[in-house]
C-alpha positions as CSV (number, residue, x, y, z in Angstrom):
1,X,6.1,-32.3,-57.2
2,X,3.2,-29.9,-58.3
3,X,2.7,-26.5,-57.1
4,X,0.1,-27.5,-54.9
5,X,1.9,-30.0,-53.1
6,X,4.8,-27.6,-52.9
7,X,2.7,-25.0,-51.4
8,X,1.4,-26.9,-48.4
9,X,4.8,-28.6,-48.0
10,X,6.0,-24.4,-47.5
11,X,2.8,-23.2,-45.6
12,X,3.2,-26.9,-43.3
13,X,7.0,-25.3,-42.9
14,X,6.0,-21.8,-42.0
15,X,3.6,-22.6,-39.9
16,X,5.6,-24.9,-37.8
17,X,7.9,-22.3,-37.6
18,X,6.1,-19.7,-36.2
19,X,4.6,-22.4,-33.5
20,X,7.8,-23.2,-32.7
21,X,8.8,-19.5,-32.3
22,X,5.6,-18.5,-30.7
23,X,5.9,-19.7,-27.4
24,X,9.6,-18.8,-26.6
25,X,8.4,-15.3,-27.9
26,X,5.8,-15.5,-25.7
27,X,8.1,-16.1,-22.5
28,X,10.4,-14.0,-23.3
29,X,7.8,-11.2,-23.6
30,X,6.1,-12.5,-20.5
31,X,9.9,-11.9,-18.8
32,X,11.0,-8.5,-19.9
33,X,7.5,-7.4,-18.6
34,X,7.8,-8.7,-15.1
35,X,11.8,-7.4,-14.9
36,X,10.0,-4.0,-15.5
37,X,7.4,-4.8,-12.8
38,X,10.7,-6.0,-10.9
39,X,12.3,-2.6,-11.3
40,X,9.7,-0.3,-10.6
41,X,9.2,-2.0,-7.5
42,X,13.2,-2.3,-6.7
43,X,13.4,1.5,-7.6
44,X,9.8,1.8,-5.2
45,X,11.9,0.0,-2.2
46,X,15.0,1.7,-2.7
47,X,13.2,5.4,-2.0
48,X,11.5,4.0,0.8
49,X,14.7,2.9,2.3
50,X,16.2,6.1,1.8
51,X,13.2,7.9,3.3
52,X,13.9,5.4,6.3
53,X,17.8,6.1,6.1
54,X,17.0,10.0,6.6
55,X,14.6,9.3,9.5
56,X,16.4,7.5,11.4
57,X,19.5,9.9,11.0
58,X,17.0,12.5,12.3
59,X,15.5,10.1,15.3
60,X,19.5,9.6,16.4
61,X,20.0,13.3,17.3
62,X,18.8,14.1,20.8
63,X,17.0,17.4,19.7
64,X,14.6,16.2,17.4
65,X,13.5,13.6,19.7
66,X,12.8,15.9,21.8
67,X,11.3,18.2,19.8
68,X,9.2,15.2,18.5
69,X,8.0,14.5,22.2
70,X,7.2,17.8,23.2
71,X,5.3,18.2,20.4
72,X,3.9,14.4,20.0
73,X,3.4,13.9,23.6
74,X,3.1,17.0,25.0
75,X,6.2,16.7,27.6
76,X,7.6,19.7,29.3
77,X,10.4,20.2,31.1
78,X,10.9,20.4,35.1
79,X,9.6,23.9,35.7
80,X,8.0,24.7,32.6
81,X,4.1,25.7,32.5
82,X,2.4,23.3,30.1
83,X,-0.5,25.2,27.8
84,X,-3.4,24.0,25.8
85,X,-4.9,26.1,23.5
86,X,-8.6,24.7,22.9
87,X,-10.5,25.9,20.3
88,X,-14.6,25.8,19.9
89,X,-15.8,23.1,18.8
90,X,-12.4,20.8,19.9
91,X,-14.3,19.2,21.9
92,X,-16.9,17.6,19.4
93,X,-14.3,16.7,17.0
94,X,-12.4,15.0,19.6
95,X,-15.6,12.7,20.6
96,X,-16.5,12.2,16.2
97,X,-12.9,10.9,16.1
98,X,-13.4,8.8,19.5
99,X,-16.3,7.0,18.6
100,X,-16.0,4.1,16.4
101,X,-17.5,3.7,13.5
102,X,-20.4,1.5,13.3
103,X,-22.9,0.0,10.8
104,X,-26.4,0.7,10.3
105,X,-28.8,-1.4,12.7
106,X,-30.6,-2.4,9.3
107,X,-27.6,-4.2,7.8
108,X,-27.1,-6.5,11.1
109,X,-29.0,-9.4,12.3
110,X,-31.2,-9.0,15.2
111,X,-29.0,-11.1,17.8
112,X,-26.0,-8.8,16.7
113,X,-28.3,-6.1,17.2
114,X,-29.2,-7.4,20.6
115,X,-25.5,-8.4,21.5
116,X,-24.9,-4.5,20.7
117,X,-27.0,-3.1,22.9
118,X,-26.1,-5.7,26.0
119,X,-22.0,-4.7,25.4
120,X,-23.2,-0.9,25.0
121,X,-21.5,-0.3,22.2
């Protein structure tokens, strides 16, 4: 064989070789990179579930549910005197947070626009 012949016979080998390597590279690349996505998110759950684990340790002593409904839901016992401190301008923020946010008349169509104003919205 001449050197020529030899050295497409090698560069046919080598490059064969590396297709055939190539693609279980690829995969196996492709694999370790979603076990790490895997495990972040495994490591992600497991703190939420502890987070859960503590509250619900907290929610099963009668204190701190009641603590959390006095202060939640403003409930008072038999005989106590119930207080609510309101400050200026309370009142306003209560109504901004009320109201519904709603689009621009400009971005609807008119029948939405009329449909609107029939519901009173």
């Amino acid at each position: 064989m001449t050197g020529t012949r030899r050295a497409a016979l090698l560069a046919m080998v080598v490059c064969a070789l590396a297709l055939s390597i190539a693609v279980p590279l690829r995969t196996y690349l492709a694999q370790r990179e979603e076990l790490r996505e895997v495990t972040a998110s495994h490591e992600t759950l497991r703190a939420e579930v502890a987070e859960l684990e503590r509250r619900k340790q907290e929610l099963a002593d009668p204190a701190h549910v009641e603590a959390e409904a006095r202060r939640r839901l403003h409930y008072v016992r038999p005989g106590e005197t119930p207080y609510v401190v309101q400050l200026p301008g309370d009142a306003e923020r209560e109504r901004e947070e009320r109201r519904p946010a709603t689009e621009p008349a400009e971005d609807k169509a008119w029948y939405e626009q009329l449909w609107d104003s029939a519901a009173a919205r």
